[in-house]
C-alpha positions in Angstrom: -135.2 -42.5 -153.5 -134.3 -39.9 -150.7 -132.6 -42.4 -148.8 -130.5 -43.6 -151.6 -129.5 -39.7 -152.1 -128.6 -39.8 -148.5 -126.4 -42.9 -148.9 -124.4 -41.6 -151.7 -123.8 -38.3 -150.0 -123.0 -40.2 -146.4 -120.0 -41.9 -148.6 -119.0 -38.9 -151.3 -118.5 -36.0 -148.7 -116.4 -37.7 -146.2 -114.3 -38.4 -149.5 -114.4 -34.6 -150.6 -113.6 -33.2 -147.1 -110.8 -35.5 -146.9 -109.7 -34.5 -150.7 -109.7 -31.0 -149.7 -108.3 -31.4 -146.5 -105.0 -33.2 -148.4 -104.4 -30.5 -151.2 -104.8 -27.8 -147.5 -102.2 -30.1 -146.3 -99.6 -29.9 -149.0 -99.5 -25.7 -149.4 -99.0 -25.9 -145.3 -96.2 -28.2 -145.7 -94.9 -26.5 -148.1 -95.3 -23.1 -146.2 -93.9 -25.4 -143.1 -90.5 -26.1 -144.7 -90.0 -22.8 -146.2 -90.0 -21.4 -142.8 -87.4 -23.4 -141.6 -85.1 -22.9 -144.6 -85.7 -19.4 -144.7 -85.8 -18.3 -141.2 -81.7 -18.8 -139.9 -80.8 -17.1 -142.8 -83.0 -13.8 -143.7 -83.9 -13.3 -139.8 -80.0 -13.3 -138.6 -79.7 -11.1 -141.8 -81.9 -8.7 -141.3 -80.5 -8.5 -137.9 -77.0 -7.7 -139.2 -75.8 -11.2 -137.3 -75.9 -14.0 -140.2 -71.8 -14.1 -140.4 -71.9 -14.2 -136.0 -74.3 -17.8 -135.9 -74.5 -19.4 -139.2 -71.9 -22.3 -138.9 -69.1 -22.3 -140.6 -69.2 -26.1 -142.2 -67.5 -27.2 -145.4 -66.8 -30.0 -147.3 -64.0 -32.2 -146.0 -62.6 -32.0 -149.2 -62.8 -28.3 -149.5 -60.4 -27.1 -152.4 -59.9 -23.6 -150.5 -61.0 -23.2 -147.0 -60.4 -19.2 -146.4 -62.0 -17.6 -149.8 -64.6 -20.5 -149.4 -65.7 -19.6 -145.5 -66.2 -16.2 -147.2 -68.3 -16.8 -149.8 -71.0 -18.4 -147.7 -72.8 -16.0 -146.8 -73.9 -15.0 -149.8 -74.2 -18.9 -151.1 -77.2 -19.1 -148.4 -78.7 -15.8 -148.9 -78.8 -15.9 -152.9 -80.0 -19.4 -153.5 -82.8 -18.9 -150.7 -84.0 -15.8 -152.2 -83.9 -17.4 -155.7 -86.7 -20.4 -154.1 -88.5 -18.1 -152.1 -88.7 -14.8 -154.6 -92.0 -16.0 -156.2 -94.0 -16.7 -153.2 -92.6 -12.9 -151.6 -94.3 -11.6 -154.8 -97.2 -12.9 -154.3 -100.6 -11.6 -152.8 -103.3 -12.4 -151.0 -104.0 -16.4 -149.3 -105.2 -17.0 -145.7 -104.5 -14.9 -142.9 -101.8 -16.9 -141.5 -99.9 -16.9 -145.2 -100.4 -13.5 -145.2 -99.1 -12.8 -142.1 -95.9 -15.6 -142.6 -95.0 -13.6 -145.6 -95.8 -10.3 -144.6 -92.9 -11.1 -141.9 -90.5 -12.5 -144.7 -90.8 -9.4 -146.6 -89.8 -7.8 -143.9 -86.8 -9.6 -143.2 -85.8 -9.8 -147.0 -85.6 -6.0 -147.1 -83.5 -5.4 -144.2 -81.2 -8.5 -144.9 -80.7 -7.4 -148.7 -79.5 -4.0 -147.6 -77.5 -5.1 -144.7 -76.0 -7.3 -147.2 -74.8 -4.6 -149.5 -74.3 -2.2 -146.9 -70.5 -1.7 -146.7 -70.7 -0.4 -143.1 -72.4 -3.2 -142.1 -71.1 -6.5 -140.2 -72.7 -8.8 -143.0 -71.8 -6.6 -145.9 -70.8 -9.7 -148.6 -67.9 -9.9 -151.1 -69.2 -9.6 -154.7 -65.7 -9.9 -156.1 -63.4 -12.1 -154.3 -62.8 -15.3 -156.1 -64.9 -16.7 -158.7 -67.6 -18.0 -156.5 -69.6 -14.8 -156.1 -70.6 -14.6 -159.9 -72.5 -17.2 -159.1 -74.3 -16.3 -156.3 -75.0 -12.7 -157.2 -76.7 -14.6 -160.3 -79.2 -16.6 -157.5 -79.9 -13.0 -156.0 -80.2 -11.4 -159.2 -82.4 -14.2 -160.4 -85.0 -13.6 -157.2 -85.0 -10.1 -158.4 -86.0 -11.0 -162.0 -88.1 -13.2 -160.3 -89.8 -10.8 -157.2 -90.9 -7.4 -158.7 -91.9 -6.7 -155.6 -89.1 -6.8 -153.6 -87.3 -4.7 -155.6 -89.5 -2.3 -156.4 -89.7 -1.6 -152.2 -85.8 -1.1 -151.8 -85.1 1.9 -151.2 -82.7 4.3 -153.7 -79.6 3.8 -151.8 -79.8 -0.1 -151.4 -80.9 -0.6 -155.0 -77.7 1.4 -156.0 -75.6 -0.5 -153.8 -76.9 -3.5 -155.3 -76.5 -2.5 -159.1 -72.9 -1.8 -157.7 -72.2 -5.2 -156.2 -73.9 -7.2 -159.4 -71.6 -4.8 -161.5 -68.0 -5.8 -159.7 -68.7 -9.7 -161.2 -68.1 -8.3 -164.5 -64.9 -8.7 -163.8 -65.0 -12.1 -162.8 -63.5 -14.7 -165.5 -66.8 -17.6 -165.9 -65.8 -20.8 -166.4 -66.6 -21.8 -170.1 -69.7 -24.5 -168.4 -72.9 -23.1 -167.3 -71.0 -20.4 -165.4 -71.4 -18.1 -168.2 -75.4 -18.5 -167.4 -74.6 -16.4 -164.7 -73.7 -13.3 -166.3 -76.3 -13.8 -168.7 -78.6 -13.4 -165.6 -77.2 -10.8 -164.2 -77.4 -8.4 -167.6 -80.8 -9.8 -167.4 -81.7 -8.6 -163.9 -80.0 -5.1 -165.9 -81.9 -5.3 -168.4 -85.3 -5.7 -166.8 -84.7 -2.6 -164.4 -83.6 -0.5 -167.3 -79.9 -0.3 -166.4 -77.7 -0.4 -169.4 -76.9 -4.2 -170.2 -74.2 -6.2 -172.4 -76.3 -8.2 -175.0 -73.3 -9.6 -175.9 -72.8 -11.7 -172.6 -76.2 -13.0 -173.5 -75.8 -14.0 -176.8 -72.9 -15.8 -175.8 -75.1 -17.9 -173.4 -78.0 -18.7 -176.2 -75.2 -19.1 -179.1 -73.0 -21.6 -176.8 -75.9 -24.0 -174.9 -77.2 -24.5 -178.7 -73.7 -26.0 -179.4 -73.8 -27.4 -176.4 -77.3 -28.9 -177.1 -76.9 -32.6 -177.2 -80.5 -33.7 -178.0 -83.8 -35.1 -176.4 -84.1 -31.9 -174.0 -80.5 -32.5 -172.4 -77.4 -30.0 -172.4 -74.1 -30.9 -171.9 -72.5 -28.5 -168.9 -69.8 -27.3 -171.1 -67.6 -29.3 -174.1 -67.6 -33.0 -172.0 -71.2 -34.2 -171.1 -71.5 -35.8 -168.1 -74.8 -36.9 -166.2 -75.5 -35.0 -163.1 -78.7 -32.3 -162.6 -77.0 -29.1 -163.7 -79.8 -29.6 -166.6 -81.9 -28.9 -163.7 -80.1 -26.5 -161.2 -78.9 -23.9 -163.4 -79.2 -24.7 -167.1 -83.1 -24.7 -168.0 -84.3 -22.0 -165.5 -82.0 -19.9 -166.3 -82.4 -20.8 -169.9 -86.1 -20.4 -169.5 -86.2 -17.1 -167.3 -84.3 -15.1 -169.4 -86.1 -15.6 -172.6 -88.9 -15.2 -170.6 -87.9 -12.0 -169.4 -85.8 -10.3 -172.6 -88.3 -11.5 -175.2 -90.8 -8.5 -174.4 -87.8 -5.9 -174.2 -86.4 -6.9 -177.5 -86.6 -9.6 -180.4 -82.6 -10.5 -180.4 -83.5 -13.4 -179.0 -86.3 -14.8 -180.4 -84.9 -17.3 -182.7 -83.6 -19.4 -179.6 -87.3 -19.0 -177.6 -89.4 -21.9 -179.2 -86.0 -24.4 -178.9 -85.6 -23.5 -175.5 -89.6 -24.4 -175.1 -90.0 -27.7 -176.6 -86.5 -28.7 -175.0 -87.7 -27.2 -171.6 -90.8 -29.2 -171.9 -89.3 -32.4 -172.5 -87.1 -32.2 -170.1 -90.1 -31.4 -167.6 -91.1 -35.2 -168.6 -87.8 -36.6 -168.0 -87.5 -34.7 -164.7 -91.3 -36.7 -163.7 -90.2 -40.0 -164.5 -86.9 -39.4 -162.9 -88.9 -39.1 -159.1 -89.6 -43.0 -158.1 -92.5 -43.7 -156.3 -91.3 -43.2 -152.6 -90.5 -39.5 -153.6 -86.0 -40.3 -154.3 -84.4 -40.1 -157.2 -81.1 -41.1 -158.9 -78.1 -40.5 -156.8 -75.7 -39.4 -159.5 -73.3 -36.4 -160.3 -71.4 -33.5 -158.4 -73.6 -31.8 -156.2 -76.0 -33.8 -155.0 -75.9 -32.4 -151.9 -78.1 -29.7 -153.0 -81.1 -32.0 -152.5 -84.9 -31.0 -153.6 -82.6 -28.2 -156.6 -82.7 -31.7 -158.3 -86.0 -30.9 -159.3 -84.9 -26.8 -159.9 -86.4 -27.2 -163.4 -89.7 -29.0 -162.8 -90.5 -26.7 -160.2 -89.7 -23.5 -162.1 -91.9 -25.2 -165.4 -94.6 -25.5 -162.9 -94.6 -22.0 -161.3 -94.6 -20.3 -165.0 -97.4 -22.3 -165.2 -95.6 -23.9 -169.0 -96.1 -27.4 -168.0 -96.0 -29.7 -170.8 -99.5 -31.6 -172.0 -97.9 -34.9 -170.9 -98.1 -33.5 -167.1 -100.5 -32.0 -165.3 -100.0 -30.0 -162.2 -101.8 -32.2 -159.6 -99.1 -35.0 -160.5 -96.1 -32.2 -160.5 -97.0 -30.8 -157.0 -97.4 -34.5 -155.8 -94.3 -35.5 -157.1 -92.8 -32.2 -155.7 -94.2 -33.1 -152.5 -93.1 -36.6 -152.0 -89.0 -35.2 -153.0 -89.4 -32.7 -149.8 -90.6 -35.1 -147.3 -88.0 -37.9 -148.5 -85.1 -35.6 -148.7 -86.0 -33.9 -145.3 -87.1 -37.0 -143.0 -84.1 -37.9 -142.0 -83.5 -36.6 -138.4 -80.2 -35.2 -139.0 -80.7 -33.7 -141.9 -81.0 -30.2 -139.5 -78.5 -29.3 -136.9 -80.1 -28.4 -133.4 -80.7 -25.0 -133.9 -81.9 -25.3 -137.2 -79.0 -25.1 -140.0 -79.1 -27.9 -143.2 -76.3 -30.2 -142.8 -74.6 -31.6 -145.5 -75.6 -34.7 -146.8 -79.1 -35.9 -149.5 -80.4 -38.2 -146.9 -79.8 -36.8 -143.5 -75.9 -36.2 -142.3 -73.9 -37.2 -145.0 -70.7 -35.4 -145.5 -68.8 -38.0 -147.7 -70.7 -37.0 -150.6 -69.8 -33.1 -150.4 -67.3 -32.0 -153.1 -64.3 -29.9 -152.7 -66.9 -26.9 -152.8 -69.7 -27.3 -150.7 -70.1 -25.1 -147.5 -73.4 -24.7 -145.2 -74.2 -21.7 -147.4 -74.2 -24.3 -150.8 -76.7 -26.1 -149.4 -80.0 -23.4 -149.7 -80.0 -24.2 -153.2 -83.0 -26.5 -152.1 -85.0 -23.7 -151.8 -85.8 -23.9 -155.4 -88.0 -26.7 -155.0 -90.5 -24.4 -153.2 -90.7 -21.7 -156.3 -94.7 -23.2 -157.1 -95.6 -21.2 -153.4 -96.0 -18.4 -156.2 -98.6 -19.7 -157.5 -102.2 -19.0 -155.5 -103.9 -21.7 -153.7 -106.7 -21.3 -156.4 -104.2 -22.0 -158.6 -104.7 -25.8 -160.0 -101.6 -26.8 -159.0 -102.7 -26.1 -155.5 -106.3 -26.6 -155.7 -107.0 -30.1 -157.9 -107.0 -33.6 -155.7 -103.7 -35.6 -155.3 -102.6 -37.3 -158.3 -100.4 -40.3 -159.1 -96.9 -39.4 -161.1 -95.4 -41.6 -163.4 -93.1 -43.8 -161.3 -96.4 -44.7 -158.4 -98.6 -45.8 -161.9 -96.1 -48.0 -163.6 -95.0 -49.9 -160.2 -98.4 -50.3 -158.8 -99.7 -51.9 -162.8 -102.0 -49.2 -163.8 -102.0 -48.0 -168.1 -99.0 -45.6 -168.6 -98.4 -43.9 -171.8 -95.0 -44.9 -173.7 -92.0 -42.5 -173.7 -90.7 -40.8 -176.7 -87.5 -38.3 -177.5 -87.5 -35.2 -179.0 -84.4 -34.3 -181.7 
């Protein structure tokens, strides 16, 4: 008898330290690629040098070269902070984590008010064009997003910030998801207790349910057309701001179980959209923006809202295999560092008349599950199978179904 216990432990603990050595291995990954998204930007920031060495790429087909080589600068530095916001917030983790975030705290401070700063040499344009709107929202959002972070600004930045966020008012959204963007920003307001337009945000909840076009899809203004705005900016932002007005006043509440049951099917669609090698349907503008595909399933997982249909092992697997197959390709950095443009590698035929380097950190938003602890399921439970590595290798998958 003592020797069969010693056989079945001889062949189950190999399996358990290699189990838990796997679910280690994902988080460091994770923690990996965040560094080298996030360490061009916020360190050349926070050093007042991001507009002296980030490179100046765009789109071959760029639509206007001079407002666009502006803009940049805040495209890379909003959209980074939006990904990386819930992991800055964050506390506790090994020493190293710790110690990694500690650092990029440190950074984000300095680059946030170097970015505001007027006398400084990256101050950013919050009102030139139309493009800053949107960007502002992606900073505003890893506000809404990072409690922390702003609550250790000091006075002077966070009045230079509520400044900069206050000049897009005057920026005309496009009638698409753009109006999302001011509805983030009075969010952001409304959150810190600065005086906020409701109205801007009714107009976003009123609009996207006329714009709701059923089974857990959105059309991105009056045409629908089949691209992954559903997932870069429409659900978040959806999602986050319901989340975040809901406690501060009941306005809204006869949107918040829609935008639920239409977040969480849309979580399901998202799964079964990853095939089994970790790619994904190459379809719509922006594609370019690589691992944001999955903006939406990644959010879904971090607010820890996941629908019964998924469970977080499968998510954080799926998550996983998009990362490593958008970011294998050898060219897919430049040599000191910077994204190119491209989904696989250097591709710059599929950029559209907007994309600059800066567009491109929109990927970050694949990493937003960092905030969640490594005790956290999503971190701590074995590898799991999604939907697409089930059906194609012949194991029992349950049928799909829409919503209305």
């Amino acid at each position: 008898m003592f020797k069969k216990i010693l056989l079945v432990w001889a062949f189950v603990l190999p399996f358990g330290v290699e189990a838990q050595q796997k679910i280690s291995d994902d988080r460091a990954f994770w923690l990996q690629h965040l560094d080298k998204l996030a360490k061009p930007i916020l360190r050349s920031l926070a050093n007042d040098s991001l507009k002296i060495v980030m490179p100046k790429t765009m789109s071959k087909f760029i639509d206007n070269p001079n407002t666009r080589k502006e803009v940049a600068y805040l495209e890379a530095f909003g959209r980074l902070m939006c990904g990386i916001s819930p992991w800055l917030n964050l506390e506790g983790g090994s020493a190293k984590e710790v110690a990694l975030r500690n650092q990029y705290r440190n950074y984000a401070l300095k680059a946030v008010a170097n970015a505001v700063n007027p006398n400084a040499k990256d101050y950013m344009s919050f009102e030139k064009g139309g493009q800053p709107l949107v960007d502002a929202s992606f900073l505003a959002l890893a506000f809404v997003r990072c409690p922390w972070l702003w609550e250790h600004l000091d006075t002077q930045t966070k009045d230079q910030v509520v400044k900069a966020f206050l000049a897009t008012r005057n920026i005309r959204a496009g009638f698409s998801n753009w109006i999302l963007f001011s509805g983030m920003i009075e969010t952001f307001f409304c959150k810190y207790g600065y005086p906020w337009d409701s109205m801007r945000i009714e107009y976003c909840f009123r609009q996207f349910e006329q714009w709701y076009v059923g089974d857990g899809v959105y059309s991105d203004g009056p045409p629908y057309h089949w691209d992954y705005y559903n997932s870069y900016v429409i659900h978040p932002y959806l999602a986050n701001m319901v989340k975040e007005l809901s406690p501060k006043t009941g306005a809204f509440n006869w949107t918040a179980e829609k935008i639920r049951v239409r977040n969480e099917r849309f979580a399901v669609i998202q799964e079964r959209l990853v095939n089994s090698d970790g790619s994904f349907p190459v379809t719509g503008r922006s594609i370019v923006y690589r691992g944001a595909a999955f903006h939406h399933l990644a959010d879904i997982a971090w607010r820890k809202a996941l629908p019964k249909e998924l469970s977080p092992a499968q998510v954080r697997s799926a998550l996983t295999a998009i990362i490593k197959k958008t970011t294998e390709s050898p060219s897919t950095f430049t040599s000191d560092g910077w994204l190119t443009i491209g989904l696989y590698g250097s591709q710059p035929d599929l950029a559209d008349v907007y994309i600059t380097t800066g567009s491109l950190y929109l990927c970050a938003n694949i990493l937003l599950p960092l905030g969640l602890p490594e005790t956290d399921e999503f971190w701590s439970s074995p590898a799991t199978k999604w939907t697409s590595q089930k059906v194609w290798s012949g194991e029992a998958v349950l049928a799909d179904h829409a919503i209305e």
